[in-house]
C-alpha positions as CSV (number, residue, x, y, z in Angstrom):
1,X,-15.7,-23.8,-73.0
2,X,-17.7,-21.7,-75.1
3,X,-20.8,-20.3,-73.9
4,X,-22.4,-18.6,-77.0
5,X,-26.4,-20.1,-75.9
6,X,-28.1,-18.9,-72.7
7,X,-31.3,-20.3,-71.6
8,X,-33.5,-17.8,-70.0
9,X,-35.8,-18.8,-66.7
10,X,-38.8,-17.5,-65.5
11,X,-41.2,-17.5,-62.7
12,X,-44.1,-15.9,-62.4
13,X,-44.6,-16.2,-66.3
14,X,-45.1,-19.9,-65.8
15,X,-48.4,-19.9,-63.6
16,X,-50.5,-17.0,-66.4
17,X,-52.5,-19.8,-67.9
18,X,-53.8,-18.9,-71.7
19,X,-51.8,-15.2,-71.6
20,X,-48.3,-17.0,-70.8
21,X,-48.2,-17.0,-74.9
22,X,-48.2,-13.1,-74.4
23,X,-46.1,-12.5,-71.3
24,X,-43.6,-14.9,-73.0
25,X,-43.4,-13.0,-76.2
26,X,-43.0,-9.5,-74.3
27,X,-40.5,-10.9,-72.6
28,X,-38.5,-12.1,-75.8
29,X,-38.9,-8.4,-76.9
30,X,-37.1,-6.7,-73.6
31,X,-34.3,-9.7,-74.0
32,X,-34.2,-8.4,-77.5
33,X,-33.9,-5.0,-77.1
34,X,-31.2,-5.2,-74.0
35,X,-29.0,-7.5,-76.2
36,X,-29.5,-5.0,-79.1
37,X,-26.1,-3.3,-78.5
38,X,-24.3,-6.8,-77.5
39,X,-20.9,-7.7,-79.5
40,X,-21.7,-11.3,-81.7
41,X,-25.6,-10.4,-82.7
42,X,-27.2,-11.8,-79.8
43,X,-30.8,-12.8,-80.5
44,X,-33.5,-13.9,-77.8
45,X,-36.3,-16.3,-79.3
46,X,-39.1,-19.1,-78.1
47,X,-39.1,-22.7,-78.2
48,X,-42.1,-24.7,-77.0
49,X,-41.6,-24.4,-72.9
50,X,-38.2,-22.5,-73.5
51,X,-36.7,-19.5,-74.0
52,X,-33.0,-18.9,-75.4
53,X,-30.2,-16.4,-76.2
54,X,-28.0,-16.7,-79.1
55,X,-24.9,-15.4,-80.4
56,X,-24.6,-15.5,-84.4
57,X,-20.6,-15.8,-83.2
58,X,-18.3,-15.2,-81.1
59,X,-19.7,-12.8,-78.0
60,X,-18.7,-11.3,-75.0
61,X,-19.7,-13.4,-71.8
62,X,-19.8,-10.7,-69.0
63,X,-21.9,-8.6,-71.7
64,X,-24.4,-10.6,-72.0
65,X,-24.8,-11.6,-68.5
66,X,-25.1,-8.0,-67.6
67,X,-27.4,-7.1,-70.1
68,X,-29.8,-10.2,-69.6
69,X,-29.5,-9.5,-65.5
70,X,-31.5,-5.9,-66.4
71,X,-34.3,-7.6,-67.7
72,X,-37.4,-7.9,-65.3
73,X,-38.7,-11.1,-65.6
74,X,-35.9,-12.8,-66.3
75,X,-35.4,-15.1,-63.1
76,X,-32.3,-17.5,-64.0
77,X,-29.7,-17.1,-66.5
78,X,-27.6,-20.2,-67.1
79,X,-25.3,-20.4,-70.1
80,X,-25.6,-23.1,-72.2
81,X,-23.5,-25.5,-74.4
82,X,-24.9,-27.0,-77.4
83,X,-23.6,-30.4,-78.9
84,X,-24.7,-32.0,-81.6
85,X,-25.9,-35.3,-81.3
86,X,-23.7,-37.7,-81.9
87,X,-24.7,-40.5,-80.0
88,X,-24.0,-41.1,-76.7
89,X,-20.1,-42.0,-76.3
90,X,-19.4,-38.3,-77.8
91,X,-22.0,-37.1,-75.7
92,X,-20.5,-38.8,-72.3
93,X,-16.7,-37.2,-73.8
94,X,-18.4,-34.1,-73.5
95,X,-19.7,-34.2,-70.5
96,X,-16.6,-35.2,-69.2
97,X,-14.8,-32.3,-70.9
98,X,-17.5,-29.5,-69.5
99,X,-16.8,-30.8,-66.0
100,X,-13.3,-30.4,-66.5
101,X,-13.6,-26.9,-67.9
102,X,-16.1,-25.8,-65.7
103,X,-14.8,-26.8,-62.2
104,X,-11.1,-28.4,-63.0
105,X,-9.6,-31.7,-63.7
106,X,-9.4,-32.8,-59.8
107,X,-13.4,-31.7,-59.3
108,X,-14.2,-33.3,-55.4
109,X,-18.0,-32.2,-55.9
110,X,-21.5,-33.7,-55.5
111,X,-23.3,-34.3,-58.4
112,X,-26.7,-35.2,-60.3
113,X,-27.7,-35.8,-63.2
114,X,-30.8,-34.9,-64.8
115,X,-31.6,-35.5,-68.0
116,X,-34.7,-34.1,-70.1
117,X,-36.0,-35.7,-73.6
118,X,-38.1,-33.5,-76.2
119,X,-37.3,-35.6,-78.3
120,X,-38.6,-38.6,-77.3
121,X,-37.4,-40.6,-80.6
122,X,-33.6,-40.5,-78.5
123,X,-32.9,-44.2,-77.9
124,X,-32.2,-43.9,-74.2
125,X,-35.0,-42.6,-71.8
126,X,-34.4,-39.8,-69.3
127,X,-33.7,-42.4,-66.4
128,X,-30.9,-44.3,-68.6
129,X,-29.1,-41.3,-69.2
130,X,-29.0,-40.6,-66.0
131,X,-27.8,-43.5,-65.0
132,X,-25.2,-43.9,-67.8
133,X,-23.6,-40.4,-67.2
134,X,-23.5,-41.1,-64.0
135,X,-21.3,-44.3,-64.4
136,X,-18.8,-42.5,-66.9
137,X,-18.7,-39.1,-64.8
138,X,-17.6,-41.2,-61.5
139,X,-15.2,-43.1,-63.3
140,X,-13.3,-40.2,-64.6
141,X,-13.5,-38.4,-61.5
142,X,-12.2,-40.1,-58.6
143,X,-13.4,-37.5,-56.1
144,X,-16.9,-36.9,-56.8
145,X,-19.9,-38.5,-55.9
146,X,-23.5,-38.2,-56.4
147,X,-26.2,-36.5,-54.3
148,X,-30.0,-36.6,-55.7
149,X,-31.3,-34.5,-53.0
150,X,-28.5,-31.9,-52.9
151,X,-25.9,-31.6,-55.0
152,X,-23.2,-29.1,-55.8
153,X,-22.9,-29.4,-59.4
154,X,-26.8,-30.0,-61.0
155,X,-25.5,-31.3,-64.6
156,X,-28.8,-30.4,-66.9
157,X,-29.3,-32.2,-69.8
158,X,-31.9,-31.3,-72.6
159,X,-32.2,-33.4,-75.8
160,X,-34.1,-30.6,-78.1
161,X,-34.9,-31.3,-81.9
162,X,-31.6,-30.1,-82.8
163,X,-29.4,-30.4,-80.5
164,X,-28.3,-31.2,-76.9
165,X,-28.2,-28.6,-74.1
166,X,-26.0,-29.3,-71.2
167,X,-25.4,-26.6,-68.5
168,X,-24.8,-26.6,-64.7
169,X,-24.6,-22.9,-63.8
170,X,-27.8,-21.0,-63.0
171,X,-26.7,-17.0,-62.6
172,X,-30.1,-14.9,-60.9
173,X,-31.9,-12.3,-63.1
174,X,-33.7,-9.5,-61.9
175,X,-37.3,-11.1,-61.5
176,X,-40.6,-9.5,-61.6
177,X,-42.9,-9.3,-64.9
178,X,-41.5,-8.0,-68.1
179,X,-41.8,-4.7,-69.1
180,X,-44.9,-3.6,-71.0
181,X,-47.3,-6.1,-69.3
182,X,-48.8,-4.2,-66.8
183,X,-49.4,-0.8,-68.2
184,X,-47.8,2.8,-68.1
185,X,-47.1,5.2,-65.1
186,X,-45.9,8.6,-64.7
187,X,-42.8,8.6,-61.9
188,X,-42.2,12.0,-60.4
189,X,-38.1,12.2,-60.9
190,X,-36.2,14.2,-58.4
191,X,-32.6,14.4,-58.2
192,X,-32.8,12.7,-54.7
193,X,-32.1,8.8,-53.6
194,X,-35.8,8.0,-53.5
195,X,-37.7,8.5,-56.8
196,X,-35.5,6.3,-59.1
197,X,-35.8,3.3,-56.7
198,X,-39.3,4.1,-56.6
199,X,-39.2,3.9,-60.6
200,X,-36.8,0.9,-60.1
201,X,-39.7,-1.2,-58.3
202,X,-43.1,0.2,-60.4
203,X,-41.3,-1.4,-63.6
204,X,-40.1,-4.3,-62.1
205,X,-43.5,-5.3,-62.1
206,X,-43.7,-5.1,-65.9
207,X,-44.9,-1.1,-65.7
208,X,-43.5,1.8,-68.2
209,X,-42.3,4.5,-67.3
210,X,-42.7,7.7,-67.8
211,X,-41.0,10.9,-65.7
212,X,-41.6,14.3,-64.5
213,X,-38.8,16.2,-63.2
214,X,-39.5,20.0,-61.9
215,X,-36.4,22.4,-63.0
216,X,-36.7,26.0,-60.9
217,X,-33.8,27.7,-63.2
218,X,-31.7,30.4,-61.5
219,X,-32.1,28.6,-58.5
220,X,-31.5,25.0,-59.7
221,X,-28.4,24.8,-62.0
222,X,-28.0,23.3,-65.2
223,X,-25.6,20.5,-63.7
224,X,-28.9,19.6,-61.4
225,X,-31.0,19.0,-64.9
226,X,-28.1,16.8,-65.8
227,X,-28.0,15.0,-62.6
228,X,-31.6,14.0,-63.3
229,X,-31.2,12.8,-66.8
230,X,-28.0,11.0,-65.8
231,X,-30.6,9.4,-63.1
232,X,-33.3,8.7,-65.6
233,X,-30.5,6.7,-68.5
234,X,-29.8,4.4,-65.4
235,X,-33.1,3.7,-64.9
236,X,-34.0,3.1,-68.5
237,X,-31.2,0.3,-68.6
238,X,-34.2,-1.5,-66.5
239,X,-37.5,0.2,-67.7
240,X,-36.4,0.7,-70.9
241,X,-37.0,4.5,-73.2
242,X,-38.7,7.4,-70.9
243,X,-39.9,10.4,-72.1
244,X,-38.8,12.8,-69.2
245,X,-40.9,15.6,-69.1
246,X,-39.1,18.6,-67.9
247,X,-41.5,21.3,-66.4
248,X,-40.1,24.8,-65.4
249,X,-41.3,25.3,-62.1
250,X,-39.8,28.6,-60.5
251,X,-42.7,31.0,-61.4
252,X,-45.1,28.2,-59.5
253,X,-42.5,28.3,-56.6
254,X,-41.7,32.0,-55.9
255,X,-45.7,32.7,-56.2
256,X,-46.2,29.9,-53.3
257,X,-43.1,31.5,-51.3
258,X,-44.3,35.0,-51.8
259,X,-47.9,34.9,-50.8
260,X,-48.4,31.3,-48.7
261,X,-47.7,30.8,-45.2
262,X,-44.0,29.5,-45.3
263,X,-44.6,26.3,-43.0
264,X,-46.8,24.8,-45.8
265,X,-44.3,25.4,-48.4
266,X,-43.9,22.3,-49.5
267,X,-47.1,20.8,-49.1
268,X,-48.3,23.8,-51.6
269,X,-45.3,23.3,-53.4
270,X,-46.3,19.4,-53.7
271,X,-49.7,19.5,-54.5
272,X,-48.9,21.8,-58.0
273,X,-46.7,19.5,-58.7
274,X,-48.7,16.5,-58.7
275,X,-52.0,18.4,-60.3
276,X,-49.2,18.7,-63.1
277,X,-47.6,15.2,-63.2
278,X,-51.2,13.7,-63.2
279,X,-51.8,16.6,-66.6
280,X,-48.8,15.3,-67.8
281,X,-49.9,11.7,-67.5
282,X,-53.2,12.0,-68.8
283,X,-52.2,13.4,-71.9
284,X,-49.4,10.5,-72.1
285,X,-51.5,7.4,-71.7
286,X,-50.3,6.8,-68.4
287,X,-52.6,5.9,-65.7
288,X,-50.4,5.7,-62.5
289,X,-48.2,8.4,-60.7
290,X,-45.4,7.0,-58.8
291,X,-43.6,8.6,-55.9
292,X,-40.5,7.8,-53.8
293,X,-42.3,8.8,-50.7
294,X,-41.5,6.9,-47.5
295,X,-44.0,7.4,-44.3
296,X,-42.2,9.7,-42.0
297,X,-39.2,9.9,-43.9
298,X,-39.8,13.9,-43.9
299,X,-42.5,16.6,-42.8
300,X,-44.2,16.1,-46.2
301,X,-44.4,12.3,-45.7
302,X,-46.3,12.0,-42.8
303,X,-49.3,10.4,-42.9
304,X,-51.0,13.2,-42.8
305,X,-49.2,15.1,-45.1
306,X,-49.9,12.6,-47.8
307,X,-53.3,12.6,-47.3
308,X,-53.4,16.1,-48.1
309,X,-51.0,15.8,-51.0
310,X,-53.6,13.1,-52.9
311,X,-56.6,14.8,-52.4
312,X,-55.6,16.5,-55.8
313,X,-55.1,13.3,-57.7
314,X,-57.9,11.5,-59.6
315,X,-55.2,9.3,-60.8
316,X,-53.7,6.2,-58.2
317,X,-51.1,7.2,-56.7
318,X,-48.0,4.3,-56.3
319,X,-45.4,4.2,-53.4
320,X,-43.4,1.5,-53.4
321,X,-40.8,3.0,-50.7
322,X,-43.7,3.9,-48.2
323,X,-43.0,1.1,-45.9
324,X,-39.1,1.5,-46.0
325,X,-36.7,2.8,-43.8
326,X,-33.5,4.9,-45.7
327,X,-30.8,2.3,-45.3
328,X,-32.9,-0.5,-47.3
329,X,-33.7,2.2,-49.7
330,X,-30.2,3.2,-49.9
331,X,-28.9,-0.6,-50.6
332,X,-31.5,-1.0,-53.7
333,X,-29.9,1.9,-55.3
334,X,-26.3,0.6,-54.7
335,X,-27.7,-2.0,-56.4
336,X,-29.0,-0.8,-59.4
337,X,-26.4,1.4,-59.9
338,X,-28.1,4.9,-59.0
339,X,-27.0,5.9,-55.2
340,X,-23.5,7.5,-56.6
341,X,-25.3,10.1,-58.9
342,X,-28.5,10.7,-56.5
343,X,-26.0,11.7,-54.1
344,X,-24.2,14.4,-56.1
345,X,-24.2,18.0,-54.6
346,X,-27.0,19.7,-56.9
347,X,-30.3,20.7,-55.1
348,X,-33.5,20.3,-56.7
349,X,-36.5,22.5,-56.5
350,X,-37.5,20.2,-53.1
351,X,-34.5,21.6,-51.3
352,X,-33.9,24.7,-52.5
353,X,-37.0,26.6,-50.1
354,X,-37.5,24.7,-47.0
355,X,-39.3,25.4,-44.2
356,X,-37.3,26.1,-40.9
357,X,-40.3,24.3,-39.2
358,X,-42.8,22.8,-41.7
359,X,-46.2,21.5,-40.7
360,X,-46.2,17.7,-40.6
361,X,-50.0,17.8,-39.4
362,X,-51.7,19.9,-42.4
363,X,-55.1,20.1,-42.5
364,X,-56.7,20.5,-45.6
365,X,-59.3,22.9,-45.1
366,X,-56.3,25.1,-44.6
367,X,-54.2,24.5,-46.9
368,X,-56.7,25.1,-49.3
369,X,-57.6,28.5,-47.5
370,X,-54.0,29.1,-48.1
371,X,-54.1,28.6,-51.5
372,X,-56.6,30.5,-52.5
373,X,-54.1,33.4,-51.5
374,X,-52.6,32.2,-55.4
375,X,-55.9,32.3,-57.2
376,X,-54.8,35.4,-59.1
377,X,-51.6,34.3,-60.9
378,X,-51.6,30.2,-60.4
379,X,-54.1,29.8,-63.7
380,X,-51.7,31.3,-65.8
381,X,-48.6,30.4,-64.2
382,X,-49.9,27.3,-64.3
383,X,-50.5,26.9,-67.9
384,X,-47.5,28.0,-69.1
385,X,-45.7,25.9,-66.9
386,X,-47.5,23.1,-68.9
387,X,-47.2,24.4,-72.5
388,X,-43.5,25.4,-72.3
389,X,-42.4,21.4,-70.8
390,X,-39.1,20.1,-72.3
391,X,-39.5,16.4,-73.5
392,X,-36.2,14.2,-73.7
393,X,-36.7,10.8,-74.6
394,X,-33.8,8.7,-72.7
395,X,-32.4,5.6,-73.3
396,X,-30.6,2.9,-71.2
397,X,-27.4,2.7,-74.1
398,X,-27.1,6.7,-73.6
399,X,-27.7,7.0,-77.4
C-alpha cells in the first residue's frame, strides 16, 4: 500500500476563532520547510477544515514521518490513501484490500467505521456507508467484529471533491503551536544538558529562537564551540534557523576572577552574561531570554540566586526547566535527540572557574558592592565583548 498523502492533525489550532486562518497557514509553512529536503517533492497545503502532505511521486515513508514528527503543532500524522471515486463496489474492494495490507489477510480485530461526506452530492449519506462497509468488511473477514465505542482498527473515510481518503493509522506529532506564532526569544546556549531542552520547550510553543553562547578561548577549546553548534543544528531541526551569537567572554571572566570575591564567581559571572544576552536580544527583535535553569539544581539556581541574577534584566526572563528535577530533564533530551552531544567531555565557560564553596544565598546589595571592584575595566571589556560577537546562522539540514 502506498502512502504518498498524509493528513496532518491539530489541536490547539482548532479552538483560535478568526486567527485559526493564520495559525493554520504558519503551520503549512514549518510543514513546508521540514519536507523541503524530503525525497518525491513533498508539499504541505490547506483544504477547507484540512490539512495535507503530498508527494509529487514516489517518497520515502520513514522520511516523512520523521520530518513531519519535528513540527510543533503538528498533533497526529496519519498517512493517507487516496482512491478515486469510482463508485462504491470499487470503493468496498479497496477497503478490503487496505485491511489486508495494513493488518494481514487473517485480521481478528475490532473495527468501525466512520465515514465523512464534503461532498454531500455522494449518493450514499455518511450513516449508509457505514453501514455498507461494514457488511462487506465482515463478510470478508471472518474474524473481526465491530466495536463503536472502542475499536482497534478506526477505518476513516473522507469523501473530498476529488477524491476519497481512507486511513486507519494516526502516528503522534510533536504538539504545541507552530513556529512563528508566538514571537522571538533569545536562549542562552551552553554546552550543558539544560539549555537546549529549555530551547526545546520555548519553541514548542510557536517561539523563535535565537542563541547566545559564551566562548572563554584558551580555556574553552575549539571542539567546545563545536559541541554547541552541533547542539544548536539539533535544535533547529525543531525551532527552525538560529542565528547563534557567539560572544568571547574570557576577558569578562578573568576580570571577575581576578578582582571579585571568588564565592560569587558565578553569580558575577551570570549577571554579565545576561546584561549581554538581553543587548544581544534587543538589537535582534527578540523580546524574551530563555534559560535552562532548574530551582536548586546548582548554587546559582537557588531561589535566591535567581533573584539576584534578574535584577539586571528589563527583558522576561523564561524557565521552562525551573520546576524539574534532572532525570525528567534528562529523558526530554533523549528524546529530542540532544543528551549524547550535551554530555560530551568539553567544559564551557560555566565550569571552567567554579567556586570550591559558592554562595547560594547572595544578597544583592553585595554583590553589587562587589562589582563595583570591576568598574574600571568592565565598560570596555564589555563593549568589545559585544562588537567582536561571531554570528552563525544554523540550520536543522546542517546545510
Amino acid at each position: 500500500m502506498r502512502f504518498n498523502t498524509f493528513l496532518i492533525k491539530y489541536a490547539e489550532i482548532g479552538i483560535k476563532g478568526k486567527n485559526r486562518a493564520v495559525f493554520e497557514d504558519t503551520l503549512v509553512r514549518q510543514i513546508n520547510r521540514a519536507l523541503k529536503d524530503c525525497e518525491g517533492d513533498v508539499k504541505a497545503y490547506k483544504q477547507p477544515g484540512r490539512i495535507y502532505a503530498e508527494a509529487e511521486g514516489d517518497c520515502d515513508y520513514d522520511e516523512v514521518i520523521e520530518a513531519l514528527g519535528r513540527v510543533f503543532g503538528i498533533s497526529g500524522i496519519c498517512p493517507v490513501v487516496q482512491l478515486k471515486d469510482e463508485g462504491f463496489e470499487k470503493l468496498a474492494g479497496d477497503v478490503i484490500d487496505y485491511i489486508r495490507e495494513v493488518y494481514g489477510a487473517d485480521c481478528a480485530k475490532t473495527f468501525k467505521v466512520n465515514a465523512r461526506r464534503a461532498r454531500k452530492d455522494y449518493p450514499m449519506n455518511s450513516q449508509q456507508i457505514n453501514e455498507d462497509l461494514g457488511e462487506r468488511i465482515l463478510d470478508a473477514f471472518i474474524g473481526m467484529r465491530v466495536n463503536v465505542h472502542d475499536p482497534d482498527i478506526l477505518l476513516n473515510i473522507e469523501v473530498r471533491e476529488k477524491f476519497i481518503c481512507l486511513y486507519s493509522i494516526t502516528i503522534p506529532g510533536p504538539g504545541g503551536m507552530p513556529v512563528g506564532t508566538n514571537g522571538k526569544a533569545m536562549l542562552l546556549l551552553s554546552g550543558g544538558i539544560d539549555s537546549p531542552v529549555a530551547g526545546y520547550m520555548i519553541a514548542k510553543r510557536g517561539v523563535r529562537l535565537d542563541a547566545t553562547y559564551f566562548h572563554a578561548p584558551p580555556y574553552t577549546s575549539d571542539m567546545a564551540k563545536q559541541k554547541v553548534i552541533d547542539l544548536a543544528r539539533i535544535v533547529a531541526k525543531y525551532s527552525g534557523t538560529i542565528a547563534l551569537h557567539i560572544v568571547n567572554f574570557t576577558d569578562i571572566q578573568m576580570a571577575i576572577y581576578e578582582k571579585c570575591p571568588h564565592e560569587e564567581l558565578t553569580i558575577i559571572m551570570r549577571r554579565y552574561m545576561m546584561k549581554i544576552a538581553q543587548d544581544i536580544a534587543a538589537k535582534n527583535e527578540c523580546i524574551g531570554l530563555i534559560t535552562g535553569e532548574s530551582i536548586g539544581q546548582v548554587a546559582s539556581q537557588t531561589m535566591q540566586s535567581m533573584m539576584v541574577t534578574n535584577e539586571v534584566c528589563e527583558l522576561p526572563v523564561y524557565r521552562p526547566l525551573c520546576g524539574m528535577d534532572k532525570q525528567e530533564i534528562v529523558e526530554i533530551s533523549e528524546k529530542i535527540g540532544t543528551f549524547e552531544t550535551s554530555i560530551l567531555p568539553y567544559e564551557d565557560c560555566c565550569t571552567i572557574y567554579v567556586a570550591k564553596h559558592p554562595v547560594t544565598r547572595p544578597s544583592l546589595a553585595h554583590i553589587k558592592k562587589s562589582e563595583e571592584r570591576l568598574k574600571d575595566v568592565i565598560d570596555e571589556l564589555y563593549k568589545t565583548a559585544i562588537e567582536t560577537e561571531e554570528v552563525l546562522h544554523i540550520s536543522g539540514s546542517g546545510k
